[in-house]
SENUDREN-702109 format. One record per residue: x, y, z of N, C-alpha, C in turn; chain. Coordinates in nm, 2 decimals. Example, Ala and Ser with C-alpha at 12.3 -4.5 7.8 and 13.67 -1.06 7.14 Angstrom:
<sites>
1.32, -0.57, 0.78, 1.23, -0.45, 0.78, 1.32, -0.33, 0.78, A
1.28, -0.22, 0.71, 1.37, -0.11, 0.71, 1.29, 0.00, 0.79, A
</sites>
This chain:
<sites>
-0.83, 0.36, 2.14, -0.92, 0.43, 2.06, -0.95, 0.36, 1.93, A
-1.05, 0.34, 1.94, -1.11, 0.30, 1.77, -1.10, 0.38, 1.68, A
-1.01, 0.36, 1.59, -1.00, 0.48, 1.46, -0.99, 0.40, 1.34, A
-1.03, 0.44, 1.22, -1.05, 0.41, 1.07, -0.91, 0.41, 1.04, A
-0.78, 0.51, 1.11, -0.70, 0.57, 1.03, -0.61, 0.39, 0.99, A
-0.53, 0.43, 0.87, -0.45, 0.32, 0.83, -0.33, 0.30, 0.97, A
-0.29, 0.39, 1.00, -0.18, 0.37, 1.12, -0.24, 0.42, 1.26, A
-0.18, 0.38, 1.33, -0.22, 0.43, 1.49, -0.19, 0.57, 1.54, A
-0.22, 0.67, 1.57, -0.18, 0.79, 1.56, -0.06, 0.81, 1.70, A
-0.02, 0.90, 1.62, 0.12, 0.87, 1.74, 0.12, 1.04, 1.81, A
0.14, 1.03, 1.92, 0.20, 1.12, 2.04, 0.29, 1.11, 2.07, A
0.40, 1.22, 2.06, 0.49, 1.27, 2.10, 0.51, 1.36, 2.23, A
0.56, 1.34, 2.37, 0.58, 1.47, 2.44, 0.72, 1.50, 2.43, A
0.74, 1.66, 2.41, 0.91, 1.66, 2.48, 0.90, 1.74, 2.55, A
1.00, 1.77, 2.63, 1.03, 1.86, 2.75, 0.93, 1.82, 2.85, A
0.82, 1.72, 2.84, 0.76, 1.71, 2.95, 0.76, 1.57, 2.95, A
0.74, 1.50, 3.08, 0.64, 1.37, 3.06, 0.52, 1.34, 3.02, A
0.52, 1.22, 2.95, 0.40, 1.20, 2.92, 0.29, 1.22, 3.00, A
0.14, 1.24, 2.98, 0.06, 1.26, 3.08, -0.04, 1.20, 3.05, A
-0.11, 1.07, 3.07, -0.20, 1.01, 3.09, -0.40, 1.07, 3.03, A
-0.37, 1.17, 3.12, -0.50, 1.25, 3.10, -0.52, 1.32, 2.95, A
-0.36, 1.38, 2.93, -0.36, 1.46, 2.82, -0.34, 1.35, 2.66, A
-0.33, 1.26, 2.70, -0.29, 1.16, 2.63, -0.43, 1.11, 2.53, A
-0.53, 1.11, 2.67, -0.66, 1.07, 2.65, -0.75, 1.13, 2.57, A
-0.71, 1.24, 2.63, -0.77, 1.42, 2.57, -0.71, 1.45, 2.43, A
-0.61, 1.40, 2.33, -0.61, 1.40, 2.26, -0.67, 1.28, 2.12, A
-0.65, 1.19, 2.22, -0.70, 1.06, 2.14, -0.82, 1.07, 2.10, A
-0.96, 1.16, 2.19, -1.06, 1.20, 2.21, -1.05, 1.30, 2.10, A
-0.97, 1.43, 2.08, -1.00, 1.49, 2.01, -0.98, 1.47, 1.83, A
-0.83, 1.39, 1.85, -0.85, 1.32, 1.66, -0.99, 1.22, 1.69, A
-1.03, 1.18, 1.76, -1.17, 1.10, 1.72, -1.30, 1.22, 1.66, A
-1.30, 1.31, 1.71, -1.38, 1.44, 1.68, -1.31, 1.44, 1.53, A
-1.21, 1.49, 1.52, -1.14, 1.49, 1.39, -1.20, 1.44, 1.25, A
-1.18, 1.27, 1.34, -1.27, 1.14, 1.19, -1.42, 1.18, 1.17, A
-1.43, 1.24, 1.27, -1.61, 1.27, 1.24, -1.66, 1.37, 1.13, A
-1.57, 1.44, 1.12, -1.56, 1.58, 1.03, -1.46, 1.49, 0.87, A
-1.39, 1.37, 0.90, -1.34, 1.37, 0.78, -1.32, 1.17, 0.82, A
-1.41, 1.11, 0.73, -1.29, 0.93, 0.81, -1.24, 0.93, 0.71, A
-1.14, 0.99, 0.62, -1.03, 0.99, 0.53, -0.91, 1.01, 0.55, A
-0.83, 1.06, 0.73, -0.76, 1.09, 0.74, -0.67, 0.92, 0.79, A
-0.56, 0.98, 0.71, -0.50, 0.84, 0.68, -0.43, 0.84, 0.81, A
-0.32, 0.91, 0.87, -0.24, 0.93, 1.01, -0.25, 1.06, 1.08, A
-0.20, 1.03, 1.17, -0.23, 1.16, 1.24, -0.09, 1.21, 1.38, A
-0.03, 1.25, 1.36, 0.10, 1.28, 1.47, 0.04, 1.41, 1.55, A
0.09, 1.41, 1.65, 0.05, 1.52, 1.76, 0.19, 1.53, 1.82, A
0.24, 1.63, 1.87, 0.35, 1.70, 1.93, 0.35, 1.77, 2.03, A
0.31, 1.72, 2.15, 0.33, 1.87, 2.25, 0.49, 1.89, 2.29, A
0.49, 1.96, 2.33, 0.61, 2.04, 2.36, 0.59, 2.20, 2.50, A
0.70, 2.15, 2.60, 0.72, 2.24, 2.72, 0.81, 2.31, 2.64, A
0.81, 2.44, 2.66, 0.89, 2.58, 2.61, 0.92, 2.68, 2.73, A
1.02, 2.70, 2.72, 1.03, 2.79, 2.82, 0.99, 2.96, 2.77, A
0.98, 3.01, 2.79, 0.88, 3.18, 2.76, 1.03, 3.29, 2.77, A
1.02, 3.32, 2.66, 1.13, 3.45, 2.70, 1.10, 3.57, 2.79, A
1.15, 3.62, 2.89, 1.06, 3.72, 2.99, 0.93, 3.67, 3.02, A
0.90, 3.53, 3.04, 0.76, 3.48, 3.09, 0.83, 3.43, 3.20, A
0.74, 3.41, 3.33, 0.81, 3.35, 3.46, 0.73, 3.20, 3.40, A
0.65, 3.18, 3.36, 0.58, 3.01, 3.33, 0.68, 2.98, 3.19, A
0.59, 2.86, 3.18, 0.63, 2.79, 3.04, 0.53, 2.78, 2.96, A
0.60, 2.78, 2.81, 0.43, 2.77, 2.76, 0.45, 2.62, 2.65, A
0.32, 2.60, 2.62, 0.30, 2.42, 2.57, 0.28, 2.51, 2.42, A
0.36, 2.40, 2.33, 0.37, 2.44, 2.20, 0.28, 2.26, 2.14, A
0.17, 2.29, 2.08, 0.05, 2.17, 2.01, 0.07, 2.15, 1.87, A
0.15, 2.10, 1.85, 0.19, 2.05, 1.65, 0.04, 1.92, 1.65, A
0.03, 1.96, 1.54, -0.08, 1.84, 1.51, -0.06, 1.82, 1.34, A
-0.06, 1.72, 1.33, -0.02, 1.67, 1.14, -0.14, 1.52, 1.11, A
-0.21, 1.58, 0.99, -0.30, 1.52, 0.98, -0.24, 1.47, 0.81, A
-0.23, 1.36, 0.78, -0.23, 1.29, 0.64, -0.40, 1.24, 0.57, A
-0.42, 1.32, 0.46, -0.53, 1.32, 0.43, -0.49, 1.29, 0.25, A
-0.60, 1.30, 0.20, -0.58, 1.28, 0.05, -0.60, 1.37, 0.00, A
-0.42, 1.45, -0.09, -0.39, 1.46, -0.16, -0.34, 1.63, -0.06, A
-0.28, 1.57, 0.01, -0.25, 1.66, 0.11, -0.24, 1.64, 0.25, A
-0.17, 1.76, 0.34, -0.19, 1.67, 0.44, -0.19, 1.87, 0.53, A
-0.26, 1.81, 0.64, -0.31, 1.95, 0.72, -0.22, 1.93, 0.86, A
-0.16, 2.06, 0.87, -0.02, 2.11, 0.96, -0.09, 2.23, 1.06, A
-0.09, 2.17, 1.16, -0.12, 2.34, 1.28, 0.03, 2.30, 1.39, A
0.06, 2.44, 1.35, 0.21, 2.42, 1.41, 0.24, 2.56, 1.53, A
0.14, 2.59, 1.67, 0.13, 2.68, 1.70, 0.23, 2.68, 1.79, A
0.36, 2.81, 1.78, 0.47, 2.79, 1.81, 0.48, 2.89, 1.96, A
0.55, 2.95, 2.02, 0.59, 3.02, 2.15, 0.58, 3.15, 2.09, A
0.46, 3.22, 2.16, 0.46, 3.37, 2.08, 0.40, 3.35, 1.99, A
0.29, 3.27, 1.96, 0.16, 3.27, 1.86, 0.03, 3.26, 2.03, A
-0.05, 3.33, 1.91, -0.21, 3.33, 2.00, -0.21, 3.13, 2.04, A
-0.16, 3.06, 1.96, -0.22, 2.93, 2.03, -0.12, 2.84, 2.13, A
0.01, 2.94, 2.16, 0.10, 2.88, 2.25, 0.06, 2.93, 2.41, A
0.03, 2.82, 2.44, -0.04, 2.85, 2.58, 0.00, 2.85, 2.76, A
0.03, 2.89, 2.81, 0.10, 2.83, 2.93, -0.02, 2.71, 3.03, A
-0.14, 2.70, 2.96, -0.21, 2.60, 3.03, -0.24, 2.49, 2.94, A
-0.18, 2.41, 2.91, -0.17, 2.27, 2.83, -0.31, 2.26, 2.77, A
-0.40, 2.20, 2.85, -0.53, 2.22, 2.81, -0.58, 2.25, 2.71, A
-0.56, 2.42, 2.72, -0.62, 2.49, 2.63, -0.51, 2.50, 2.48, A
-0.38, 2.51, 2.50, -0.32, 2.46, 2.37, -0.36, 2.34, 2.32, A
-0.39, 2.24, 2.37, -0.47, 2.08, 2.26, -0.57, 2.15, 2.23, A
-0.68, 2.20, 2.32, -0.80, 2.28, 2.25, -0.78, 2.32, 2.14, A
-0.69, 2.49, 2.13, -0.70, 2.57, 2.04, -0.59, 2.49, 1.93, A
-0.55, 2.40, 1.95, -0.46, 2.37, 1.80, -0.53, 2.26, 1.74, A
-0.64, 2.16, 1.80, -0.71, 2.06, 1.73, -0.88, 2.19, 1.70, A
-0.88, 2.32, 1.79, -0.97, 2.36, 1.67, -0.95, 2.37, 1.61, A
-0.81, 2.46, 1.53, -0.76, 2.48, 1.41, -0.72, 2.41, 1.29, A
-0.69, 2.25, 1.38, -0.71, 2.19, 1.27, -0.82, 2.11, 1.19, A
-0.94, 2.14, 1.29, -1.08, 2.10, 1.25, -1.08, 2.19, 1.14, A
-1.06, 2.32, 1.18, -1.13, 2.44, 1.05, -1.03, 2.40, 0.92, A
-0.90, 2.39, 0.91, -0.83, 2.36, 0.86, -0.88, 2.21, 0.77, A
-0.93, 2.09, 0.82, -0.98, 1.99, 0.80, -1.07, 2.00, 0.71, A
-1.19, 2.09, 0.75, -1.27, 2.11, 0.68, -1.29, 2.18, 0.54, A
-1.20, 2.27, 0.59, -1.19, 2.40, 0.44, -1.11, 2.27, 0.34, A
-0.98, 2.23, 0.38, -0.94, 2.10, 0.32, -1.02, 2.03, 0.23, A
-1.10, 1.93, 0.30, -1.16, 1.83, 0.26, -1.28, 1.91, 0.16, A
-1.36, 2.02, 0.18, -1.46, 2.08, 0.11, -1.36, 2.12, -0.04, A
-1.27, 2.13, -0.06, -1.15, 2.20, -0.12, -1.17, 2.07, -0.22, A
-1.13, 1.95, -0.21, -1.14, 1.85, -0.22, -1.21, 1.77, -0.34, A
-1.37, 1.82, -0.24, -1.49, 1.72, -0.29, -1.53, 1.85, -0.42, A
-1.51, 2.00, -0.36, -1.52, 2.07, -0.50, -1.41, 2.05, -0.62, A
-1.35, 1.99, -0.63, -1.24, 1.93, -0.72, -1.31, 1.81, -0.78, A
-1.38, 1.70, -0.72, -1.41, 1.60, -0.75, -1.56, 1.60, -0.83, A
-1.60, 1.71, -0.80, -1.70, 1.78, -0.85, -1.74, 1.79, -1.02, A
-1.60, 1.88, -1.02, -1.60, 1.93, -1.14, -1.50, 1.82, -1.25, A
-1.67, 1.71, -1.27, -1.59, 1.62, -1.32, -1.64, 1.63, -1.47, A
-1.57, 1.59, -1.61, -1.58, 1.59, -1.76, -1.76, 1.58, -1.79, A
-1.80, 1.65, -1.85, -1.95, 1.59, -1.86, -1.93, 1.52, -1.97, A
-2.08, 1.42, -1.93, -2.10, 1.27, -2.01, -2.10, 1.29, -2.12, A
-2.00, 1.20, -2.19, -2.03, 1.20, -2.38, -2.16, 1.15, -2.42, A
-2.23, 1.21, -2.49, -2.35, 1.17, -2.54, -2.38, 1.10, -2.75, A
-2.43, 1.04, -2.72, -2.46, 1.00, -2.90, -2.60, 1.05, -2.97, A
-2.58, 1.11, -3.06, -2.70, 1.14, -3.17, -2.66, 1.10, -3.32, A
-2.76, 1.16, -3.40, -2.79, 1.17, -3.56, -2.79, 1.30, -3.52, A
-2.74, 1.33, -3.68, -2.73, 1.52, -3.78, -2.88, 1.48, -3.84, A
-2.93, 1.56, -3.76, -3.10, 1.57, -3.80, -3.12, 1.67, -3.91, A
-3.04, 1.81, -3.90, -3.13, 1.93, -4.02, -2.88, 1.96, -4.03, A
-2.89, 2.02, -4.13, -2.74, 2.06, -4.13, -2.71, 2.16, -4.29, A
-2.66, 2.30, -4.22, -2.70, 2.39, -4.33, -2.54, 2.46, -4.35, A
-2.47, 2.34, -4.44, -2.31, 2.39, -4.47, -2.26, 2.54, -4.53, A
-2.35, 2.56, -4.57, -2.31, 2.70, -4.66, -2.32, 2.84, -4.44, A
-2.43, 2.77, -4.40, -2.42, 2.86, -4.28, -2.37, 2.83, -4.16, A
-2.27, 2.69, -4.22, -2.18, 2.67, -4.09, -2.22, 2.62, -3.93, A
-2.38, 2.50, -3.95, -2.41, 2.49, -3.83, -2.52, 2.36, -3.88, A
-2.56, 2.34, -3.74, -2.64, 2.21, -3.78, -2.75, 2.19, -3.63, A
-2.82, 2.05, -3.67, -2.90, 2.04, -3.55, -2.87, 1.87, -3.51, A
-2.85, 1.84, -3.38, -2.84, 1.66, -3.34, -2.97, 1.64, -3.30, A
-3.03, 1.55, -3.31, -3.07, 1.48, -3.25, -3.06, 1.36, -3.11, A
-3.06, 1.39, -2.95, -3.02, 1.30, -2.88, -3.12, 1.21, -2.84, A
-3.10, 1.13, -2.74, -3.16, 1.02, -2.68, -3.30, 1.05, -2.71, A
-3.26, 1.16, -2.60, -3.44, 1.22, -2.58, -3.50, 1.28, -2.65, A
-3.46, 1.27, -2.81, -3.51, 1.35, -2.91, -3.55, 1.47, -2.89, A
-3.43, 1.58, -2.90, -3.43, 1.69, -2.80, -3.35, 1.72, -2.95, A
-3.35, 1.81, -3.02, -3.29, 1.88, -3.10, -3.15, 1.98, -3.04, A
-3.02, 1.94, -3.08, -2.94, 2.02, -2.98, -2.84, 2.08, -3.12, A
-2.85, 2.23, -3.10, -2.80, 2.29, -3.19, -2.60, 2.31, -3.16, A
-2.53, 2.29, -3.33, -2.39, 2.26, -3.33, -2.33, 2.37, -3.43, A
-2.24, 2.44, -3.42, -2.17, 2.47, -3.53, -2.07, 2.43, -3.57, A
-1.98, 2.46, -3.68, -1.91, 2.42, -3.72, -1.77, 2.40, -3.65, A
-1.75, 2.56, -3.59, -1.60, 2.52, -3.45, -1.65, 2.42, -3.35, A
-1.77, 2.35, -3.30, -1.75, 2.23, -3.21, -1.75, 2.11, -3.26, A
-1.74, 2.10, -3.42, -1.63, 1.98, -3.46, -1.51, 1.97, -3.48, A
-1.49, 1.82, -3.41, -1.35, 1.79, -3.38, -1.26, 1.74, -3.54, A
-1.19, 1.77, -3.50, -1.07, 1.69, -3.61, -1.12, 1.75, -3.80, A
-1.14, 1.90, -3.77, -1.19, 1.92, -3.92, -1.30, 1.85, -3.99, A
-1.38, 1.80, -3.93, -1.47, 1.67, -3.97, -1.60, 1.75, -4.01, A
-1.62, 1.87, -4.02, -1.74, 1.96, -4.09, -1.76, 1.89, -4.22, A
-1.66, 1.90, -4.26, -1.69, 1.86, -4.41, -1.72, 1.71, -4.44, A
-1.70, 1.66, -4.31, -1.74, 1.48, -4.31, -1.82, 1.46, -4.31, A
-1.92, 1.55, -4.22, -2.09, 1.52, -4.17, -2.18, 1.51, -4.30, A
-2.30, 1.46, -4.29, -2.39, 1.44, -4.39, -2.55, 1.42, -4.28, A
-2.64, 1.45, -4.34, -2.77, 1.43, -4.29, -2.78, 1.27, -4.25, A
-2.79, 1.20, -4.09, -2.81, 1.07, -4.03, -2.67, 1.03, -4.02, A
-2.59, 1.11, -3.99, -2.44, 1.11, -3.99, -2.42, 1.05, -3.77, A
-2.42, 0.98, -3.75, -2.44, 0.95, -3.58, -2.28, 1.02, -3.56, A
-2.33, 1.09, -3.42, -2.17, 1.14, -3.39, -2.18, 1.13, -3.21, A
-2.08, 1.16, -3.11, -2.05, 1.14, -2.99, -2.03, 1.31, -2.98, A
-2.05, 1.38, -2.86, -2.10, 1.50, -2.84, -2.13, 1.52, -2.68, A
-2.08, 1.62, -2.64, -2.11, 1.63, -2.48, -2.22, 1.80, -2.48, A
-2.31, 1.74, -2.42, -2.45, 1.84, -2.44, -2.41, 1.99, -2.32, A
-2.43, 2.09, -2.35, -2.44, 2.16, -2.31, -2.59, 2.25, -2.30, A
-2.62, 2.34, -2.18, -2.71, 2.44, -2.21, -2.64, 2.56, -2.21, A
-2.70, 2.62, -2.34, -2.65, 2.76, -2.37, -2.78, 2.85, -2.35, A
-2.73, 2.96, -2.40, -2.82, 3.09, -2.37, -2.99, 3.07, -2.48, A
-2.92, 3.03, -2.61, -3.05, 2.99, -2.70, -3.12, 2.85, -2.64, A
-3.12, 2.74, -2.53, -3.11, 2.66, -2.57, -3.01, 2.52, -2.56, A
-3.02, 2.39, -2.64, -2.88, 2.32, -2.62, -2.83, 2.36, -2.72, A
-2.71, 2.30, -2.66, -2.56, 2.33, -2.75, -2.49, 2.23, -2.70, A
-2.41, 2.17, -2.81, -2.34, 2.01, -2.86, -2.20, 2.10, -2.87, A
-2.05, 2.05, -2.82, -1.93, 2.09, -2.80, -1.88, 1.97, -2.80, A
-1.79, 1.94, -2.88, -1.67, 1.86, -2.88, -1.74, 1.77, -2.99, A
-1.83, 1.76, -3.07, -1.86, 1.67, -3.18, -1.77, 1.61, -3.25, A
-1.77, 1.47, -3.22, -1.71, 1.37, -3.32, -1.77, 1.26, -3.38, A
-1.74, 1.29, -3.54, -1.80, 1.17, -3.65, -1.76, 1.06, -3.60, A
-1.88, 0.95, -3.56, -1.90, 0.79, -3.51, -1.90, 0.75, -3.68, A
-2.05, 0.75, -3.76, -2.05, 0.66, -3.89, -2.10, 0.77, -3.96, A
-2.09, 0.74, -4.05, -2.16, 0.83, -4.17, -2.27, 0.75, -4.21, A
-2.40, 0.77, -4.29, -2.52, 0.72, -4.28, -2.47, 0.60, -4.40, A
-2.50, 0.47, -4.37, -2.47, 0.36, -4.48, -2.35, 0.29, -4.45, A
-2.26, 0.32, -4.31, -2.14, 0.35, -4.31, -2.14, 0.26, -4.23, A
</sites>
């Protein structure tokens, strides 16, 4: 099997012999796997023959462990769960669907983490600034007037600002409008 993963994925049987077909059938299904995610770094599989308490058959127990980033996805369907099955088959089925869904909710889990990344520091000028009322106006790139008060200056620096005062600032939209949060004095004008 051709796979992205860093290591070769490994199969385990116990209580049974290996089986060729089933062998195949899984290698096929972590390939399904990479399709849905090619970040999974290894991948172990486990079948296992069980014998059934009060069952005249045996039933096949399908461990599947997937190493992914910043975690790693476990379906461990045991003897006497819905996914322990007495027809082999259908246990690799139902334990590599679970760890598709598992995969996915994962990795979506993930990329909404990577998502919510710091917004961009931006630079302006104190364009209009009215100390007695505790607030001011920047000026950015796009000569877009972006309104500041006094709590989103950093380090007590209200009292530092002056009119053409350049400062670093991460833009927000608020309800009026923009709005500038985390303002920090760059130069003072002459400076």
């Amino acid at each position: 099997m051709e796979g992205r993963m860093e290591t070769t994925p490994q199969i385990t049987f116990r209580g049974l012999e290996a089986r060729p077909e089933i062998t195949e059938m899984i290698e096929e299904k972590i390939a399904k796997l990479e399709e849905v995610s090619n970040r999974i770094t290894s991948a172990r599989v486990t079948v296992e023959l069980r014998s059934g308490k009060g069952h005249k058959g045996h039933l096949y127990q399908v461990a599947v462990e997937l190493e992914v980033p910043a975690g790693t996805v476990i379906v461990n369907h045991k003897p006497g769960d819905l996914g322990a099955h007495e027809d082999l088959r259908v246990a690799v089925r139902d334990s590599f669907n679970a760890a598709r869904r598992q995969l996915r909710e994962h990795m979506a889990r993930l990329d909404e983490q990577q998502v919510r990344s710091y917004p961009e520091r931006r630079h302006g000028t104190v364009v209009r600034l009215f100390p007695d009322e505790g607030y001011g106006f920047i000026e950015n790139a796009e000569r877009d007037e972006v309104f500041f008060d006094r709590d989103s200056v950093n380090n007590n620096g209200w009292t530092a600002l002056d009119i053409y005062s350049e400062v670093a600032f991460t833009q927000q939209d608020g309800d009026k409008g923009l709005f500038a949060a985390n303002v920090t004095l760059v130069s003072r004008p002459g400076g």
